[in-house]
KOLMARSE-863608 format. One record per residue (C-alpha): residue in one letter; x, y, z; chain. Coordinates in steps of 0.02 Angstrom, whole numbers, always signed. Layout:
<sites>
SITE   rest        u        v        w   kette
SITE      a        X        Y        Z       A
...
</sites>
This chain:
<sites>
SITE   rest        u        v        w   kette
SITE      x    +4016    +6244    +9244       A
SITE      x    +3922    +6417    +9255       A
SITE      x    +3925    +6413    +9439       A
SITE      x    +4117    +6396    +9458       A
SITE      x    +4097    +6560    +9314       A
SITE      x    +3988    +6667    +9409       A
SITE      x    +4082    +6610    +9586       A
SITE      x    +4241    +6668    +9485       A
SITE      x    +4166    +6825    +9426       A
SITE      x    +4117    +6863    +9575       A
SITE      x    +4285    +6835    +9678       A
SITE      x    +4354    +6932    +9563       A
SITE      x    +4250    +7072    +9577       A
SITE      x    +4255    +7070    +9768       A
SITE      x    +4459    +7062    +9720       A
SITE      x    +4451    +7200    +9626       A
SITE      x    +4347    +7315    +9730       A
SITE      x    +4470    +7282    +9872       A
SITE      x    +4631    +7339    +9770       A
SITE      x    +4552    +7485    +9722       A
SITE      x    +4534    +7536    +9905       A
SITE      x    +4704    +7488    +9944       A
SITE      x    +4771    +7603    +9786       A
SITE      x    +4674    +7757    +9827       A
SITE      x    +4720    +7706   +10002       A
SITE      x    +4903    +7744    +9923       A
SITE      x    +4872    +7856    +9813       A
SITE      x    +4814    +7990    +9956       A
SITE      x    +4898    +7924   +10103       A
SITE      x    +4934    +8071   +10242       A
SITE      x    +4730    +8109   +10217       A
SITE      x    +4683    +7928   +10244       A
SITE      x    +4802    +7891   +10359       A
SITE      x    +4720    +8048   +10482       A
SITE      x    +4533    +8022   +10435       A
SITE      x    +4559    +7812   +10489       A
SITE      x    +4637    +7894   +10658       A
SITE      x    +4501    +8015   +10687       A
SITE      x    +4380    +7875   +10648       A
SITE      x    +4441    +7752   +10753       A
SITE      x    +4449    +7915   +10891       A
SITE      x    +4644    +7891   +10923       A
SITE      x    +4724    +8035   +10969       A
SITE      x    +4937    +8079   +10916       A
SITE      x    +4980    +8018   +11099       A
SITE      x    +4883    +7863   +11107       A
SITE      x    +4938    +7797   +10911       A
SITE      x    +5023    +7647   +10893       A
SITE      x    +5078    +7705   +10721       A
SITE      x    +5085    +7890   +10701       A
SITE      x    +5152    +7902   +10526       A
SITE      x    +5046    +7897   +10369       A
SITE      x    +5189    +7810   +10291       A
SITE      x    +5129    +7660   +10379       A
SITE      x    +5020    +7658   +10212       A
SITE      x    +5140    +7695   +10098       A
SITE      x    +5266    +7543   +10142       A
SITE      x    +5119    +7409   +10184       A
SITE      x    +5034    +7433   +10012       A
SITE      x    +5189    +7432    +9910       A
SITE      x    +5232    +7277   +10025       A
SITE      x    +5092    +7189    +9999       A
SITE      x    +5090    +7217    +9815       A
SITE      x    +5274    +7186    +9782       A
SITE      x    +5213    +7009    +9875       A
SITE      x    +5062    +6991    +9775       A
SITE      x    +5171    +7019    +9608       A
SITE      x    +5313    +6894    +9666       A
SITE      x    +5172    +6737    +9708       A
SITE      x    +5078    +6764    +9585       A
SITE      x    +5236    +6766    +9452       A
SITE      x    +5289    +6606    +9539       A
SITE      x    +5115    +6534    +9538       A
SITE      x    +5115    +6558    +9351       A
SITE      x    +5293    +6458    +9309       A
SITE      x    +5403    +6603    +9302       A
SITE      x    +5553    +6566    +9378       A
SITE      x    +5605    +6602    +9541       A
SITE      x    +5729    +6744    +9529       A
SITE      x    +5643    +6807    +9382       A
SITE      x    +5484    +6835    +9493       A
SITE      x    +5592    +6907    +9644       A
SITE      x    +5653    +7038    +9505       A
SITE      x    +5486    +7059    +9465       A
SITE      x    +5441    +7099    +9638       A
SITE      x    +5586    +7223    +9672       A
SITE      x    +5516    +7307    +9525       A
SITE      x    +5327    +7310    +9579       A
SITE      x    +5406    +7384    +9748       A
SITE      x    +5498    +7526    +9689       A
SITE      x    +5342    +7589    +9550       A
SITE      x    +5244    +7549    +9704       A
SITE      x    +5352    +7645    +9814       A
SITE      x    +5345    +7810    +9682       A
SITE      x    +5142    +7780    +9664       A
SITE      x    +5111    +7765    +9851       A
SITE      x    +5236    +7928    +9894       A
SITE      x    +5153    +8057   +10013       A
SITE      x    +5131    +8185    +9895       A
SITE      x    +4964    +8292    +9911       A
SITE      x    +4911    +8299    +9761       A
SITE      x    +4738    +8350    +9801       A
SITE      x    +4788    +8522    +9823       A
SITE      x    +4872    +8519    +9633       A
SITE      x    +4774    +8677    +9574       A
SITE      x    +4900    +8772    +9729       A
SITE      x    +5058    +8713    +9637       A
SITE      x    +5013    +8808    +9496       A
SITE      x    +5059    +8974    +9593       A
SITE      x    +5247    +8910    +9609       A
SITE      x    +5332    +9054    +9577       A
SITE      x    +5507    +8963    +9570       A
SITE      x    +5530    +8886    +9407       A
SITE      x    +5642    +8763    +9476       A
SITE      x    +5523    +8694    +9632       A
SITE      x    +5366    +8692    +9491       A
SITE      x    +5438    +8564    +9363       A
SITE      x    +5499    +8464    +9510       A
SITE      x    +5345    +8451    +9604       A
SITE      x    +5257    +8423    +9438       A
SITE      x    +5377    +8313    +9401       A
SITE      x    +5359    +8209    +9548       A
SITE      x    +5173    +8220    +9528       A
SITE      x    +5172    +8163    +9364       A
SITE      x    +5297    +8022    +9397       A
SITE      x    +5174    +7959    +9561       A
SITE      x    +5036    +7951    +9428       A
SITE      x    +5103    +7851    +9294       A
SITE      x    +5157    +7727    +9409       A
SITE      x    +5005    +7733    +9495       A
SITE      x    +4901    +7716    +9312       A
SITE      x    +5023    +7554    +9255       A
SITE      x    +5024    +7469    +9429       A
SITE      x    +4820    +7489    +9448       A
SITE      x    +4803    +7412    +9264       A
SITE      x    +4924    +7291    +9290       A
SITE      x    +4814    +7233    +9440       A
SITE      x    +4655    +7264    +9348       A
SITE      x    +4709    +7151    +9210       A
SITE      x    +4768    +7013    +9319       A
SITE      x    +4605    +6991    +9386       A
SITE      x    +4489    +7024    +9255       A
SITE      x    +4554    +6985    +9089       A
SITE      x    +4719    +6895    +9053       A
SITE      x    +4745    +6812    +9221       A
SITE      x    +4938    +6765    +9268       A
SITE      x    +4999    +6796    +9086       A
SITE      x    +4988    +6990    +9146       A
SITE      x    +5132    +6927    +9261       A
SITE      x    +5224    +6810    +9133       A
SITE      x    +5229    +6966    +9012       A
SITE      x    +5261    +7104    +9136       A
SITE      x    +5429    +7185    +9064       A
SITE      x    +5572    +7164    +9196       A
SITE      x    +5679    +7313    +9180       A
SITE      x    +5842    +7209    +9300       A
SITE      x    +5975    +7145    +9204       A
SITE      x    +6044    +7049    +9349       A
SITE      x    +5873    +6948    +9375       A
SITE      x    +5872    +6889    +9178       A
SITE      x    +6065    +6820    +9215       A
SITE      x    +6019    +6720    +9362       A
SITE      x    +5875    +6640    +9290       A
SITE      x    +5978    +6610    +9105       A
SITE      x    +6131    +6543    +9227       A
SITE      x    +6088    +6348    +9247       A
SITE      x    +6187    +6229    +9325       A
SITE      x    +6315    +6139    +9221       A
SITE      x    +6212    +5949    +9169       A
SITE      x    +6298    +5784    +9245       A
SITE      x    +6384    +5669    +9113       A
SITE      x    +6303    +5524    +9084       A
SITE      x    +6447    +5469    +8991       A
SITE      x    +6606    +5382    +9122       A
SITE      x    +6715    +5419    +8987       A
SITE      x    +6681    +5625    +9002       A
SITE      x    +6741    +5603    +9210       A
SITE      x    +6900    +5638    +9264       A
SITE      x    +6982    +5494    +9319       A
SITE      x    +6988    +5482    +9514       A
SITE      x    +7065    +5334    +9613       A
SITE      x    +6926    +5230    +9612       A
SITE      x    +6903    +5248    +9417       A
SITE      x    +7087    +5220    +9395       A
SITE      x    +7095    +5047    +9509       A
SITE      x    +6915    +4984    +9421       A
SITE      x    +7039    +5003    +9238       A
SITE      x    +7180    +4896    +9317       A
</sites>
């Protein structure tokens, strides 16, 4: 019993140690995205990829995936957990946006009013999502487990009325049936 524990712990600590790379891997993209290229030594000609939103899109794909399995894993139902997922990907999508925020202390000399409070608006937008999709991950793996997922607000109407929408139940009951031909020549 203490060995599955400690083999659990310690999955989940490798887990957890691995999404935090992949959200600072989003959460300062274009610098990551050039410092894996220069590592690698692959020069702008020779790239496969030459975009650092190669990051942006993969994380918030993966974790708009991660979000929808994990939802269904848990019993949620299907469209419920696809809503879910839409939702994970667009506060993924605004937490993994190319905005270089490590150079926030230069923002402050804005002169525009206008440009400030919409770059600091954007910035502070990136970070909240950032802050609820890293403890909504945190969480998952090391306290509450898949009721994170089961109790994640979904903020789609549409999702809530497919799941609620069930198909009408078959009668049991012959009298409840329309009559057809071959009910009618059974009576006779």
């Amino acid at each position: 019993m203490t060995t599955k524990n400690n083999n659990s712990i310690l999955w989940n600590g490798l887990a957890v140690l691995l999404w935090i790379g992949i959200f600072f891997a989003g959460l300062f993209p274009e610098p990551i995205f050039f410092k894996l290229r220069q590592l690698g030594g692959v020069t702008m000609h020779q790239a496969f990829i030459n975009s650092h939103w190669f990051i942006t899109f993969s994380c918030t794909g993966f974790l708009a995936w991660f979000v929808t399995q994990r939802s269904r894993e848990a019993g949620v139902d299907s469209h419920l957990a696809l809503g879910k997922g839409i939702q994970v990907a667009v506060l993924s999508l605004v937490a993994f946006l190319p905005v270089p925020i490590e150079i926030l202390p230069g923002y402050f000399f804005i002169l525009e009013r206008f440009y400030y409070f919409l770059i600091m608006a954007v910035i502070t937008a990136k970070m909240l999502c950032w802050l609820y999709l890293l403890q909504v991950v945190l969480n998952y793996h090391l306290f509450a487990g898949a009721e994170v997922l089961k109790d994640m607000p979904l903020l789609f109407p549409s999702a809530r009325k497919q799941a609620s929408a069930t198909p009408p139940a078959m009668s049991e009951d012959a009298s409840d049936t329309p009559p057809t031909p071959a009910n009618d020549e059974e009576k006779e």
